[in-house]
Structure formats: C-alpha cells, structure tokens
C-alpha positions as CSV (number, residue, x, y, z in Angstrom):
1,X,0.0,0.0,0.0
2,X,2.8,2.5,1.2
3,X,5.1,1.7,-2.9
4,X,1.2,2.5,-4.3
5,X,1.3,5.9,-2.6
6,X,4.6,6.7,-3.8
7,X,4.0,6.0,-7.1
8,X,0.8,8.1,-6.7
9,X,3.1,10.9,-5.5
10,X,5.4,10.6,-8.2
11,X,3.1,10.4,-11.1
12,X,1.6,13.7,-9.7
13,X,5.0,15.6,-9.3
14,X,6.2,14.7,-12.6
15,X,2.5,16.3,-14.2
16,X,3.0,19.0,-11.6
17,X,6.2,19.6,-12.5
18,X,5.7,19.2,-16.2
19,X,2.6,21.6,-15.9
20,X,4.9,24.5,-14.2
21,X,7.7,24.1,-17.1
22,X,4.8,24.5,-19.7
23,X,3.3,27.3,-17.8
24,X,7.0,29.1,-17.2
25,X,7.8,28.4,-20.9
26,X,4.6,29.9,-22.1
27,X,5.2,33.0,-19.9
28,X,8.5,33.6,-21.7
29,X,7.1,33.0,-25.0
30,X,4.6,36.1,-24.1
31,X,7.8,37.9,-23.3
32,X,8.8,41.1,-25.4
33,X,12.5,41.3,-27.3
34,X,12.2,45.2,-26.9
35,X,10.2,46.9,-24.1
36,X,10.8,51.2,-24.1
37,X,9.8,52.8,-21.4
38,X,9.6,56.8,-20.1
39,X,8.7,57.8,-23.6
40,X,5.5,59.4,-24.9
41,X,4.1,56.9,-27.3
42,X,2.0,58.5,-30.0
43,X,0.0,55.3,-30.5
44,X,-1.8,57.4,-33.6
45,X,-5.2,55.6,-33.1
46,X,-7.9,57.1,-34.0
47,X,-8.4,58.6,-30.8
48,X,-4.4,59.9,-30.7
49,X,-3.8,57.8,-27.3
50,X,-0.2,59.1,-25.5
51,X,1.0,56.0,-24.1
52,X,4.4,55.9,-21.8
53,X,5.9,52.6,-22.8
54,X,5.4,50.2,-25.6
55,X,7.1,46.5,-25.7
56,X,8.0,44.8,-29.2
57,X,7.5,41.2,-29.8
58,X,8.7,39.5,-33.1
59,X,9.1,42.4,-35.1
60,X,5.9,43.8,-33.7
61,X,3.9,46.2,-31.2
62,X,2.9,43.4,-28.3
63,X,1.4,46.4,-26.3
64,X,1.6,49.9,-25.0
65,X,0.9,51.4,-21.9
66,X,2.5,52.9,-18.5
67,X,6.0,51.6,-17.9
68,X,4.9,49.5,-14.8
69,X,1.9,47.5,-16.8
70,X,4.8,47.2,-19.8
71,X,7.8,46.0,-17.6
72,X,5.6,43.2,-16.5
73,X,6.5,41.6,-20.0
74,X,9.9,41.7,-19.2
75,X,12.0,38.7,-19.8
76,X,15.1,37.2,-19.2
77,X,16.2,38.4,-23.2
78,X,14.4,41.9,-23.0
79,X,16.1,44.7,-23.9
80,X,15.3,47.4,-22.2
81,X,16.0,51.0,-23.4
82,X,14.7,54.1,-21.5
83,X,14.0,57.2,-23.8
84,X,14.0,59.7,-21.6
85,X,10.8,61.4,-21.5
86,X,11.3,61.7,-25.6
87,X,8.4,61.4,-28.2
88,X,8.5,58.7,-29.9
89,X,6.2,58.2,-32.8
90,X,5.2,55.6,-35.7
91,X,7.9,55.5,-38.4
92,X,7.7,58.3,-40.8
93,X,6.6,57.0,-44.9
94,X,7.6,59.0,-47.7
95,X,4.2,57.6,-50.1
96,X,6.7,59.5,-53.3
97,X,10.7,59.8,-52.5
98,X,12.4,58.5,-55.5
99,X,15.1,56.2,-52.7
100,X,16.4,53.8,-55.7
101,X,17.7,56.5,-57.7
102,X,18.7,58.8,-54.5
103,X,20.8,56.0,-53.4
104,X,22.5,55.2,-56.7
105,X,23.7,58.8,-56.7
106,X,23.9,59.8,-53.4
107,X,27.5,59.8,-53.1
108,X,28.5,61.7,-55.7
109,X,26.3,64.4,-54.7
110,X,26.8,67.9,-52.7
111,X,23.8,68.8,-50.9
112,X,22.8,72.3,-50.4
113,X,19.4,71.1,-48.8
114,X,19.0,72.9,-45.9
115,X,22.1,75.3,-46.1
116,X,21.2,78.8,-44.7
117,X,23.6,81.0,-47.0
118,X,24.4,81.5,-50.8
119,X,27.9,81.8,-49.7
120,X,28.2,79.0,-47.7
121,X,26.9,76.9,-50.4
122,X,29.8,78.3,-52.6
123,X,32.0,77.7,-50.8
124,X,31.1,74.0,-49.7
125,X,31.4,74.2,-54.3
126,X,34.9,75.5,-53.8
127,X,35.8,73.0,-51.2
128,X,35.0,70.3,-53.1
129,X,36.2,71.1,-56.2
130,X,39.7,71.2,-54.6
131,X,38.9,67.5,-53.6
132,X,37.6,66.1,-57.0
133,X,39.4,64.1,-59.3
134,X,40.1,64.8,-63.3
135,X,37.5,62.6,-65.0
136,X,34.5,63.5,-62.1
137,X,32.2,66.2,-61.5
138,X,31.2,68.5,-58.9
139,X,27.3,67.9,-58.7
140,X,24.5,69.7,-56.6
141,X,21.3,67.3,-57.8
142,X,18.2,70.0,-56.0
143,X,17.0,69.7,-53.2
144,X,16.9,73.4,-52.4
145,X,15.8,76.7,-53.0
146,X,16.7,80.1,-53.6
147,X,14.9,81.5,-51.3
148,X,16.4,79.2,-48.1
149,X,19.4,81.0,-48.5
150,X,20.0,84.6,-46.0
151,X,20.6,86.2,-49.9
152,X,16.8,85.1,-51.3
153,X,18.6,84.3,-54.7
154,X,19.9,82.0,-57.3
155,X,23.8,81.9,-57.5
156,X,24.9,83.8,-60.2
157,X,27.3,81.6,-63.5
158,X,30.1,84.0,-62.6
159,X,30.1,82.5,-59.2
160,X,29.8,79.2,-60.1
161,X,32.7,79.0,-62.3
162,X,34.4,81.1,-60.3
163,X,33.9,78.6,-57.1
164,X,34.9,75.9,-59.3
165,X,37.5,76.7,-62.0
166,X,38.4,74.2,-64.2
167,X,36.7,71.0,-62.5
168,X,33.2,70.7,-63.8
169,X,30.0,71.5,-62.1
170,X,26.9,70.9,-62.5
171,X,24.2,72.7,-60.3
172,X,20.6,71.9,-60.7
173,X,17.4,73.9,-59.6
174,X,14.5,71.4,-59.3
175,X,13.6,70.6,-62.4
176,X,13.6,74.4,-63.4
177,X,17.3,75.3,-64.6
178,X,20.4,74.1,-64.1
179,X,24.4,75.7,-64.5
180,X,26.9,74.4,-66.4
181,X,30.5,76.2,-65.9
182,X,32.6,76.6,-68.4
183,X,34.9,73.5,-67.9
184,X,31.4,71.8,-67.9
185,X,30.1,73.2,-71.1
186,X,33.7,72.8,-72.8
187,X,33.0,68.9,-71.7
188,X,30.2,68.3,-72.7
189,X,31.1,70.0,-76.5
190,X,28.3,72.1,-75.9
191,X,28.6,75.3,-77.8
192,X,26.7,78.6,-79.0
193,X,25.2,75.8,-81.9
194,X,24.4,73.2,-80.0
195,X,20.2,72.3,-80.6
196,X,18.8,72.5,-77.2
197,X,15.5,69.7,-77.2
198,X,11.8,70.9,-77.7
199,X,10.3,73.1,-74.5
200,X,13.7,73.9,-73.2
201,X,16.9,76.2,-74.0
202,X,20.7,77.3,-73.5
203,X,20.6,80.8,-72.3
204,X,22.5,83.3,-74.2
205,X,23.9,86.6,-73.1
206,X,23.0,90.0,-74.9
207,X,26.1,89.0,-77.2
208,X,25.0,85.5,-78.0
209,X,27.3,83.9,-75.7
210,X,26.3,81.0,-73.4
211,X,26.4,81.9,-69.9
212,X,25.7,77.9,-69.2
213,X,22.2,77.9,-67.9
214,X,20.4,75.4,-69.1
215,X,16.2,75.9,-68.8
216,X,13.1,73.7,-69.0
217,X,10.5,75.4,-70.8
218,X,9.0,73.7,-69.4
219,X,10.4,70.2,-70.5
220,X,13.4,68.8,-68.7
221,X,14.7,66.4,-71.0
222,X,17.6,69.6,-71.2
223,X,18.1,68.5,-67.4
224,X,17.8,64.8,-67.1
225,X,20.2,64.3,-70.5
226,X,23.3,66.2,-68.7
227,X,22.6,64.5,-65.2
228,X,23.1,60.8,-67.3
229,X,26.2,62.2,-68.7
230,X,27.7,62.5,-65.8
231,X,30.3,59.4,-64.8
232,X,28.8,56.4,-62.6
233,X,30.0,54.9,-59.6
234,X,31.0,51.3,-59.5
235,X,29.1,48.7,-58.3
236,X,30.6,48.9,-55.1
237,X,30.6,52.5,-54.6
238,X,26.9,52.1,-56.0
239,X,25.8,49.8,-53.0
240,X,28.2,51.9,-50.6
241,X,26.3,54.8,-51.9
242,X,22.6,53.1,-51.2
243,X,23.6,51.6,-47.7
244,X,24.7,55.6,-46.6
245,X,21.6,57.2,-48.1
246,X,19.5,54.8,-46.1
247,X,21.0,55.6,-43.3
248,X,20.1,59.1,-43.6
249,X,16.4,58.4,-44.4
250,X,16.6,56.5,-41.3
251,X,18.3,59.6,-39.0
252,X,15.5,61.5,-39.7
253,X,12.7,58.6,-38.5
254,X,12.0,57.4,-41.9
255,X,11.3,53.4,-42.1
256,X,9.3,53.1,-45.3
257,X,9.2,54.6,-48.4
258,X,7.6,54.0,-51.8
259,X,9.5,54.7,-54.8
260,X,7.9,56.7,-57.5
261,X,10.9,55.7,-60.4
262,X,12.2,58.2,-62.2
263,X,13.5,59.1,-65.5
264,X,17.2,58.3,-66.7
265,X,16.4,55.3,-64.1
266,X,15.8,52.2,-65.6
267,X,14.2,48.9,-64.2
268,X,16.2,46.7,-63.3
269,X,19.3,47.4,-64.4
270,X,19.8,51.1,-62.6
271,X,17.9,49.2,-59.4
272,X,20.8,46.6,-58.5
273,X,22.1,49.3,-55.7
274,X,19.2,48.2,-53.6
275,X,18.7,44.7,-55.2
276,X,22.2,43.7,-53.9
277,X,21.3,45.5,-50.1
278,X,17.7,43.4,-50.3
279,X,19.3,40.1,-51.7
280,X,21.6,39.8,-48.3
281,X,18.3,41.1,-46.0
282,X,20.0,44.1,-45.1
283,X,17.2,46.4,-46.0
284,X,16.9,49.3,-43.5
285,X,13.9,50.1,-44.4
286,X,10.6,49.0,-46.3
287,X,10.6,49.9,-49.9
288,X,7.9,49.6,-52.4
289,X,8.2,50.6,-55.9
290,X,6.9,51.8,-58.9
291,X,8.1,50.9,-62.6
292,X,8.5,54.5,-64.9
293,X,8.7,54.0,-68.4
294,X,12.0,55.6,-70.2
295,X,11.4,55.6,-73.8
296,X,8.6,58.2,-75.1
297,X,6.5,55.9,-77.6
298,X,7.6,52.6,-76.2
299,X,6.0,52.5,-72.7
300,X,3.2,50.2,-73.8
301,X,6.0,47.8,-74.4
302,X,8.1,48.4,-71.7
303,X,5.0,47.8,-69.4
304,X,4.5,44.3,-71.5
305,X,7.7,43.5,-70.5
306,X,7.5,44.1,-67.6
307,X,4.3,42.7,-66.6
308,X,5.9,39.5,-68.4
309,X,8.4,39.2,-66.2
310,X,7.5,40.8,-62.8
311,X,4.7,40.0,-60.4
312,X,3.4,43.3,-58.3
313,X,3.8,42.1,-54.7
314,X,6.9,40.3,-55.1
315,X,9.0,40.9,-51.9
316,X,12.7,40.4,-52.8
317,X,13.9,41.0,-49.5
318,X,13.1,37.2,-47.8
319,X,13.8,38.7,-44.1
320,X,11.6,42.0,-44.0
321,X,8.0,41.8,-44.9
322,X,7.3,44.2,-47.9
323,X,10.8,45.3,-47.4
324,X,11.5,45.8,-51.5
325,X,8.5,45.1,-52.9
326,X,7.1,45.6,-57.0
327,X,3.7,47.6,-56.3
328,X,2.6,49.1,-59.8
329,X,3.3,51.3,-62.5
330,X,4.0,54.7,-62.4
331,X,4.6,57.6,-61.6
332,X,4.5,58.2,-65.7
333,X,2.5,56.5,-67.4
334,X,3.0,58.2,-70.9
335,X,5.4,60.4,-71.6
336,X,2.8,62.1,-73.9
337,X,0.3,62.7,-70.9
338,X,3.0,64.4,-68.5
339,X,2.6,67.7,-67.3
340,X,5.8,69.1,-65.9
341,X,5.8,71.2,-62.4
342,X,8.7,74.0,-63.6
343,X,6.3,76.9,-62.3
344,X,9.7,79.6,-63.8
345,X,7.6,78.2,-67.6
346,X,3.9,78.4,-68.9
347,X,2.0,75.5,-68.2
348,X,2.1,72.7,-70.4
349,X,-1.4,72.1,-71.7
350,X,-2.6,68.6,-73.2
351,X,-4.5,69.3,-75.8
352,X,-0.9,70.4,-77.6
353,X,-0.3,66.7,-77.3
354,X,-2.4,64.8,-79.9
355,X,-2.0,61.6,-79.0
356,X,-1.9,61.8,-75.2
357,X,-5.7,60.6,-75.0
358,X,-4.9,57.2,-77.2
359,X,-1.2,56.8,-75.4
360,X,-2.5,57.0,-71.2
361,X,-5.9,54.9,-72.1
362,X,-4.4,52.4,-73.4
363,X,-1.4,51.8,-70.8
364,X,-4.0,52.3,-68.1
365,X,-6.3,49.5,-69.8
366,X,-3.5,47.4,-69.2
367,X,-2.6,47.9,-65.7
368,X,-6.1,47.3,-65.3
369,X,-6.4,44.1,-67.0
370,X,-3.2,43.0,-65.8
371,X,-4.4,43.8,-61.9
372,X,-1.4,46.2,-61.6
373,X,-1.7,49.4,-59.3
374,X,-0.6,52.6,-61.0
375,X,-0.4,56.0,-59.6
376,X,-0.1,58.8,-62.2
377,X,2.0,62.4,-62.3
378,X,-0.4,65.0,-62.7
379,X,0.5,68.6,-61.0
380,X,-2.6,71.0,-62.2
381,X,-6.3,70.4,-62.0
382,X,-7.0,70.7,-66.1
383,X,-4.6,67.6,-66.6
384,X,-6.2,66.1,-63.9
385,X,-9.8,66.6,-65.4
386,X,-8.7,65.2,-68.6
387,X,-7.1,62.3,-66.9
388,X,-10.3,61.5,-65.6
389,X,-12.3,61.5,-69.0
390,X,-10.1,58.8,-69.7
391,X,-10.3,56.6,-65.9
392,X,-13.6,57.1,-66.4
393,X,-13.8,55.4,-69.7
394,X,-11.4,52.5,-68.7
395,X,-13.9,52.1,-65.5
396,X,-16.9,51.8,-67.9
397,X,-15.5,49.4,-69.6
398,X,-14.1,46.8,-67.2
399,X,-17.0,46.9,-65.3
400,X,-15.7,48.5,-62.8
401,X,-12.5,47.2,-62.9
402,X,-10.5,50.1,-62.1
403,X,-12.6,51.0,-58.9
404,X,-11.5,47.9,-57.4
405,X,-7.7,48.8,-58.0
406,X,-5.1,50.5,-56.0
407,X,-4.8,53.7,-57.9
408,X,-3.6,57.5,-57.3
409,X,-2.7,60.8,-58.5
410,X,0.4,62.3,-57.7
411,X,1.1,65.8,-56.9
412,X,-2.5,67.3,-57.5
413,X,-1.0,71.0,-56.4
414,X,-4.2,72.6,-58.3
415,X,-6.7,69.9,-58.4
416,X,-10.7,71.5,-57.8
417,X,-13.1,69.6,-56.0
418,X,-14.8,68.7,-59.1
419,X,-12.2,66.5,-59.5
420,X,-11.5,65.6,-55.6
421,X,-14.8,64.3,-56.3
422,X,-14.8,62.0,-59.0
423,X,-11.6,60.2,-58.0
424,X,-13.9,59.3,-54.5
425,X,-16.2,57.9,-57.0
426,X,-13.8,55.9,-58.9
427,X,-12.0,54.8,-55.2
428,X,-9.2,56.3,-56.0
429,X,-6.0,58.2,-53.7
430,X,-3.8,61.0,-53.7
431,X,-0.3,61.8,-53.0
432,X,0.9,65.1,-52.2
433,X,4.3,65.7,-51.6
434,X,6.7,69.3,-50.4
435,X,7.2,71.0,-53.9
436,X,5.6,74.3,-53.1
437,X,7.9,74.3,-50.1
438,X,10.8,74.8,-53.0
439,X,9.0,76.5,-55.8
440,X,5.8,78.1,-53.9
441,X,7.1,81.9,-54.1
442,X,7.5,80.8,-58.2
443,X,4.3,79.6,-58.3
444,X,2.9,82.8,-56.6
445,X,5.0,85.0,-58.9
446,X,3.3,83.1,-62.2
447,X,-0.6,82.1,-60.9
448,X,-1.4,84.7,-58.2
449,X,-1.0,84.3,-54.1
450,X,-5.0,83.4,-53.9
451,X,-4.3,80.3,-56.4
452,X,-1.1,79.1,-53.7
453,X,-3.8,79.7,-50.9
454,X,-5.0,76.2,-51.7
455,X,-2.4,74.5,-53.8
456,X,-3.1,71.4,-52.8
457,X,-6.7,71.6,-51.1
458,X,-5.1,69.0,-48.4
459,X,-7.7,70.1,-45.9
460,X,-11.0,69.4,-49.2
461,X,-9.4,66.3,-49.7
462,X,-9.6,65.1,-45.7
463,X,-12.7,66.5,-45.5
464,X,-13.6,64.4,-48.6
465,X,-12.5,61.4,-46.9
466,X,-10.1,61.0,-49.5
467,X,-7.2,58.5,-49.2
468,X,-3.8,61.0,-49.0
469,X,-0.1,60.0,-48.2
470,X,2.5,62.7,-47.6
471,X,6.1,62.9,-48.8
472,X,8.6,65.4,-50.0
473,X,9.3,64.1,-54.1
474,X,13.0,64.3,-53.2
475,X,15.8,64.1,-53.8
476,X,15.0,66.6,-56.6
477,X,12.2,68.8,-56.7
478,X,12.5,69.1,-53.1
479,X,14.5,68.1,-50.4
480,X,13.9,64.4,-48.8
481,X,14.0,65.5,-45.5
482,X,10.4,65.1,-44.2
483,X,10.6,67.3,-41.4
484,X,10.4,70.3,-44.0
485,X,7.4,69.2,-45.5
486,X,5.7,68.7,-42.0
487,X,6.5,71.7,-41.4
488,X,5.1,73.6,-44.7
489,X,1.6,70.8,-43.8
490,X,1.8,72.4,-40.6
491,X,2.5,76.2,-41.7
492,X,1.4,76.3,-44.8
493,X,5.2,78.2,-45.4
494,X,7.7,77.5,-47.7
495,X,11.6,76.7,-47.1
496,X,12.0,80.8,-47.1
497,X,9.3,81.0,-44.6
498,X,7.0,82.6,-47.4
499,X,3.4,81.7,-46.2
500,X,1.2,80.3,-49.1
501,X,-1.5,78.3,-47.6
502,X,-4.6,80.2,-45.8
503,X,-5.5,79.3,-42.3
504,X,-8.5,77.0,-43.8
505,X,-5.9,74.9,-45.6
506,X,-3.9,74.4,-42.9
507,X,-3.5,70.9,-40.7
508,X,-3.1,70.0,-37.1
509,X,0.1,68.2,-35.8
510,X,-1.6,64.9,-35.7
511,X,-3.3,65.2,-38.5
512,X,-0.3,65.9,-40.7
513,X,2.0,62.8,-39.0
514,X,-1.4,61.0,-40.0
515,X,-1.0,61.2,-43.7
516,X,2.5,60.9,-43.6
517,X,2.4,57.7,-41.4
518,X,-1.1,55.6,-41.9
519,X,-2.2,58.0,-44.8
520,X,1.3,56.9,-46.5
521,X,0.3,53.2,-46.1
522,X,-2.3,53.0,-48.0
523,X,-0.5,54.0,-50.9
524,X,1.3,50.8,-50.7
525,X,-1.7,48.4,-49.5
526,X,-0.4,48.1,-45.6
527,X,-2.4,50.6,-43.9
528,X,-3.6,47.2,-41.8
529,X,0.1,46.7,-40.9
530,X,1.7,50.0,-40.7
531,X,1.2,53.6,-39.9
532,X,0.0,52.9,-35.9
533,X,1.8,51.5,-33.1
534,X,-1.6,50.0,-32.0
535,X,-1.1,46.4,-31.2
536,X,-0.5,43.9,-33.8
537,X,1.3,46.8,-36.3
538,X,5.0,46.5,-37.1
539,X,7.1,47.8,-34.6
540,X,8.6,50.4,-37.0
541,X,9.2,53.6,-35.2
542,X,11.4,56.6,-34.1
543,X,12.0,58.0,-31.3
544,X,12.7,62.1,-32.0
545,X,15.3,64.6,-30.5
546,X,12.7,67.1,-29.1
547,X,8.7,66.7,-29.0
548,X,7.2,67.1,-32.2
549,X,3.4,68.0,-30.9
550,X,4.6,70.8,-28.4
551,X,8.0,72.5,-29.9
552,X,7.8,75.8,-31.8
553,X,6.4,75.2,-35.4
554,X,9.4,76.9,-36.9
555,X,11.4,74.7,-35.1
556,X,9.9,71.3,-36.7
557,X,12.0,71.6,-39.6
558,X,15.1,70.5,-37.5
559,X,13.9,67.1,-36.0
560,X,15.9,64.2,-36.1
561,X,15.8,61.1,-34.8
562,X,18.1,59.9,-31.9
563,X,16.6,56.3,-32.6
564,X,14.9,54.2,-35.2
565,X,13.6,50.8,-35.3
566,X,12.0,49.1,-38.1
567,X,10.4,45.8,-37.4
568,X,12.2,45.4,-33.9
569,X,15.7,46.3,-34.8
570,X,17.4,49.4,-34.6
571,X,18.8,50.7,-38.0
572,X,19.7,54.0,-36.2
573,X,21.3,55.4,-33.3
574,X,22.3,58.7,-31.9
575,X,23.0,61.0,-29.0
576,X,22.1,58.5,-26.1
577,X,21.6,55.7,-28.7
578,X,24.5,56.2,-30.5
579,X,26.1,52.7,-29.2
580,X,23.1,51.1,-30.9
581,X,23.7,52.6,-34.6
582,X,24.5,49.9,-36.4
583,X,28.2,49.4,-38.0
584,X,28.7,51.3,-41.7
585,X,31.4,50.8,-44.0
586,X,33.3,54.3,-44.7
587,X,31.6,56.1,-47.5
588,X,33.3,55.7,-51.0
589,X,35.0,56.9,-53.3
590,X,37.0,58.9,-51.1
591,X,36.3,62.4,-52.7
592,X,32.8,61.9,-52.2
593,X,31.0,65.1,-50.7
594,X,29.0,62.7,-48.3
595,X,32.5,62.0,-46.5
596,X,32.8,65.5,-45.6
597,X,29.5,66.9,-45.4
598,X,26.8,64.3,-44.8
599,X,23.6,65.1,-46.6
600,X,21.2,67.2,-45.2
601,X,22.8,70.4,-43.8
602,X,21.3,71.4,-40.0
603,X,24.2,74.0,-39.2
C-alpha cells in the first residue's frame, strides 16, 4: 500500500512539475524582445492615445501602456532602453521619395538642402572642387531653393565658375534650370550651336554667348540628359552609396518609403544598388516601388515586359516583410500625358499633345487588365480633369475594374473639388508631396497668391474622406527630409518661410503625422500593418530629438531622430543611442562630398 502511494506521488509531481515548465515556458514566450519605457508613445489611433511605454514582440507592437503595466512583459532576453521622457512616434513614410535613384547617386552628390547661406553653399562648391578628381564632377542634384538662402537668390554663372575653376560642375534647380560652368560646357562640346531639345533652352547673353544655364521650358529632358552624362560609380561605390543614403532616411525617422521611379532610371538594371542590399536582407527600411517607363512611344512595351516578367507584390527581401517590394506602375504612365511642375515656364497644356488621349488609355487599360496598381503624375487640376475623361472610360469598360484597384494621383498642387470628387467615386488616392515648399514663391510670382492659398486643397481632400499620403518628391524637386514638409503641412510656409496656404488649408500636428504615417500606407496596400503603433502593427518607429506636438512650429524643420527601429531592430542610433547605430562601411570613393559633409545640412 505505502510503494502504491509513492508511485501516486510521483506520477503527480512529474505532471506537476511538467505543468509548471509549460506554464513558465509559455510566460517567456509572451515575453517582449524590446520593451521602451519613459517615452511618450504616440500610438496614432484614432483617438491619438499618448501612451508611456510600448514592448515589441517579433518584429511587432505586443502592447503599449504605463511603464509599470509594460515592464511586466519583461524577460530574461528583454532589452530594455529608457527614452527619456522623448516622443517617440510611428515610423515616418515618404508615399513618393524616389530612394532607388537617390541611393544610386547619393555619393557623388553635394547637398545644399537645408544650407542657410548662398555663400556657404559656394564655398562648400569651392571646397569640393579642390577634392575632385580629373574625370568627375562636382554635382548639386536639388533639393533646395533660392529663397532658403539669407541672400533670397539664385547663384549667379560668374560665381559658379568662379567657385569651381576648371573642374566641372553641374548645379541643378529642381527641375527648373540648371548651370553648367565653363569647364562643364567645354566637356560636354556644348557650344553657342548646339540644338537644345523641344520646350527647353541654352541661355544666351546680350552678345550671343552661353552663360551655361540650361532651362526647361517647361520640358526637362535639357536636365535629365546632362545628369546621365555625368560618370557612374562602381558597383561597389553604387551599393556603398545606397547603404549611406539609407541611413540618412533612417536619421530622420523614416522606415518606409515608396518609390515613385524616375526618369534616366531604368528597371532593373539602374535598381541593382538596392537589389544587392535586399538580396543579403539588409534592408533598413521598407521599400515599395513603382516601374516609370523611359522611352517616349515605347511605354506600352516596356510595361508588356514588364508585366511578363515581374509580379506586383513580389518581396525580394526574404527577411523584411514588404521590405523591397514591386507595387505598380507609375509615376509616368505616358510620356505624352505628362505635365511638368517647372512653375519659372507656362503650363504645359494637353491638348498640344495629340495623342496623349490614345497613349494613357491604353497603358492604363493594361494595368487594369493585368491587376497592376498605377499612380499617375499629374500637378494641375486641367490635366487632372482630362485624366479622368479617360479613368472614367477604362472604368466603364471593365466593369468596374478600375474602382477595385489600387490607384492614385500624384502631386495634385491645383486639383478642384470637381475632380476631388470624381476620384472618390472611382475609389481612388492622392499623394501630395513638399514641392511648393521649393517653388511656392515661383508659383505665386506666375498664378497669383489666392491660387497658392490652396495648392493642394489637403484640408477638401480630408474632409472628402479622401485616401492621401505625404512625402517630399525628393531628392529633386524638393529636399527628402520630411521634417520640412511637416513643417510647410503644418505652416502652410515655404523653405523661405514665405506663407502660401490660408489658415482653412492648414493641418493640425496629428493630423499631418497621420497622412505621412497611416495615410502613406495606404499608398502601398499596408495601412492594416503599418502607420499605428496599436497592437498587432509593425514595430517600426522613431524616437525624436525634441517633441514634435509641443516644440515651436518653426522649429519642426530640424527634427531628427536619436533612434529608429524598423520591425524590432534598430537601424539608427544617436546622441544616447549612438552605441546602438549599427556598423557602416566608410563612405566611398573617397572624394565623395557625403565623406565630408553628410547630406542634409542642420548648421
């Protein structure tokens, strides 16, 4: 009787026992990698909850609350990081920043974005012509504007050339104008008979000399031909070049962004920058893409190639969900249908296109058929109108077809709420992006301040219930630091401080993080994943240098991040976090302006 008791016993223990090492192993497994505490957690719900703390669990949010409620899912593997009392917000989501292209050049590239002086910005010129080979180029690609600079003007040839000597520079204004100095022009073999293309010109002097401006008028084929004649980087200095520009999307809280393509950037083969970063899961950031047809008359093909060979949704990066991923066509269509945003030239009106109609209908019929998203280029309400003839038409007849796709303007900086209107109807989006921040005292000086008082109706389009990302358009036509184009949400005021919008167009804090965080995502079909640190959501995030929702509005515009984390790992660290930044190899080639400047300028 006594050996069937203590086989009773031990039967019991060893369930007991078994019972406690399932119930401690199922606690851990409820256990967060990353738990933050003393922050203030903009959870960006739909009822803009502050939380204090929020704990990360397999790449995302497990929960937010008070620090003590969120230390109780600490673990023996936690880490535990303490902000400070800092803001920390969902991660910021360019919905139109052209990052392929801005990483394959990055490198090469002097930034003036955000310098405060003309003469600071010629001499940084000076500077680093001194420090250029023979056989490169000194090269400011945009990003800034005229009126950011203490002088309010545009440098003048005489002190471009006379900044750079006989090394050859290339300065470009949006996609406006652009300066050539002499050593350039003398390169290049460009001369007083040289045949500018259609819509754009070489200025001449009273005397019939170049002075080496080149403008769009307002075509920028002028621009975009002596960008690709500039000399590559390697392959190496290519991927180099991606992995730095990254990392300063990432220093100012960005941890997606959706790539609008570009012209003179070609699919795939100007894409293997990033392909190479997303092949060994290195991606810092989610990236979706658009595909932009190069070649004016062939973009039917080029999309039947592509279509042929690419399936939209295809993640090539195995270890980041939608970390590089194919999403559509666009933001061109058809060359023939695109209205260019140089507001220095007249605008360019469609009906001098004959064959714009036949070209967009029929591409568009094909994303349609073929179940690709597309997002089109459009920057003033009359394109847009005409545009929509032709949606319209495609709508008709599919059935409907094109309701039930991911589509969406870009731009939209004049669109009427006629128009607003009918894209509700035919479900469709818009994306607005920072340009009038960088031309808006242009666009003032050709279409009257009452016209800029709305351009875009942001606040029509809310009310509208309108889907709307945010972004900047950089690296180009603006700068790609989004904390500008918060601001100009925000202020309605451009880089200059020049205000444009009126007080009706204007946007809360919250709401203008919403369209550049949730709003964003559902340019890219996430918005059920990203864009809200509410349970569930990737843990993509940043915490920022000062706090956002309280801090002077002028003094938005020189946020950073001090840490970002995108799906539960940190990709950046600074100031208190800066033992967290992950390892970078040293910028190459050596001479490259990012080695001695950075990118963004915030002195």
């Amino acid at each position: 009787m006594k050996n069937i008791r203590i086989l009773l016993l031990l039967i019991v223990c060893t369930f007991s026992c078994k019972d406690a090492k399932n119930v401690k192993e199922a606690k851990q497994e409820n256990r967060a990698d990353l738990i933050v505490t003393n922050a203030k957690v903009a959870i960006m719900n739909s009822g803009n909850t502050i939380a204090e703390a929020i704990a990360i669990k397999d790449g995302k949010v497990l929960d937010t609350g008070s620090s003590l409620d969120i230390l109780k899912l600490k673990g023996v593997n936690t880490q535990l990081l303490d902000a400070n009392g800092k803001t920390l917000i969902p991660g910021l989501n360019d919905s139109h920043l052209h990052l392929t292209r801005g990483g394959r050049f990055f490198n090469t590239e002097l930034r003036w974005d955000g310098v405060k002086t003309l003469k600071r910005a010629l001499e940084m010129l000076k500077e680093q012509a001194a420090r250029t080979p023979k056989g490169q180029w000194v090269r400011v690609i945009g990003g800034w504007s005229p009126f950011q600079f203490a002088e309010k003007r545009f440098p003048t040839p005489e002190e471009i050339n006379e900044a750079t000597g006989d090394v050859p520079a290339y300065v470009l204004f949006l996609y406006s104008r652009a300066w050539l100095n002499q050593a350039g022009l003398d390169l290049l073999g460009i001369d007083e008979n040289t045949k500018a293309p259609m819509g754009s010109s070489f200025e001449k002097d009273k005397n019939g000399k170049l002075t080496g401006v080149l403008l769009a008028e307002p075509n920028p084929t002028i621009l975009y031909a002596r960008i690709g004649a500039l000399p590559p980087l390697s392959e190496a200095e290519m991927v180099n070049s991606t992995r730095h520009f990254y990392r300063e999307l990432n220093s100012f809280g960005i941890t997606s962004g959706i790539d609008a393509g570009g012209g003179g950037h070609k699919f795939p083969k100007d894409y293997s920058g990033t392909k190479t970063i997303a092949d060994s899961g290195e991606m810092p950031i989610r990236l979706s893409y658009y595909l932009f047809p190069q070649n004016k008359g062939s973009e039917y093909q080029e999309f039947l190639d592509w279509m042929a060979a690419n399936e939209v949704g295809n993640n090539g990066e195995i270890h980041l969900d939608h970390g590089y991923e194919l999403e559509g066509g666009g933001e061109f269509l058809a060359w023939s249908a695109g209205d260019f945003e140089n507001f220095l030239a007249p605008q360019p009106l469609l009906k001098d296109r004959p064959t714009w109609r036949e070209d967009l209908k029929r591409i568009v019929r094909l994303h349609v058929d073929k179940g690709w998203p597309f997002r089109i280029h459009a920057t003033y309400g009359e394109t847009i109108a005409n545009m929509l003839d032709v949606l319209e038409d495609v709508n008709k007849e599919t059935n409907g077809k094109l309701a039930s796709e991911r589509w969406l303007f870009d731009h939209a900086e004049t669109v009427k709420e006629s128009e607003l209107k009918r894209i509700k109807a035919l479900n469709g989006g818009v994306a607005i992006q920072a340009r009038m921040a960088y031309a808006g005292e242009f666009f003032v000086e050709r279409y009257g301040a009452e016209k800029a008082k709305q351009a875009p109706p942001v606040r029509k389009m809310i009310a509208m219930e309108l889907p709307v990302g945010a972004g900047t358009d950089g690296t180009r036509v603006a700068s790609y630091n989004p904390w500008p184009a918060l601001y100009w949400l925000v202020t309605g005021k451009t880089a200059g401080d020049f205000q444009l919008a009126e007080p009706s167009n204007l946007l809360s804090r919250e709401e203008a993080l919403h369209l550049y965080t949730q709003g964003s995502a559902w340019v890219s079909k996430e918005e059920n994943v990203k864009g809200t640190l509410e349970n569930g959501m990737y843990a993509d995030f940043a915490i920022l240098s000062d706090d956002y929702f309280t801090i002077p509005e002028k003094q938005i515009n020189d946020l950073t991040s001090v840490l970002t984390v995108v799906g539960g790992k940190v990709v950046f660290g600074d100031k208190e976090f800066k033992n967290l930044n992950p390892e970078l190899p040293e910028v190459i080639p050596n001479w490259s302006p990012v080695k001695y400047y950075g990118g963004y300028q915030t002195n």
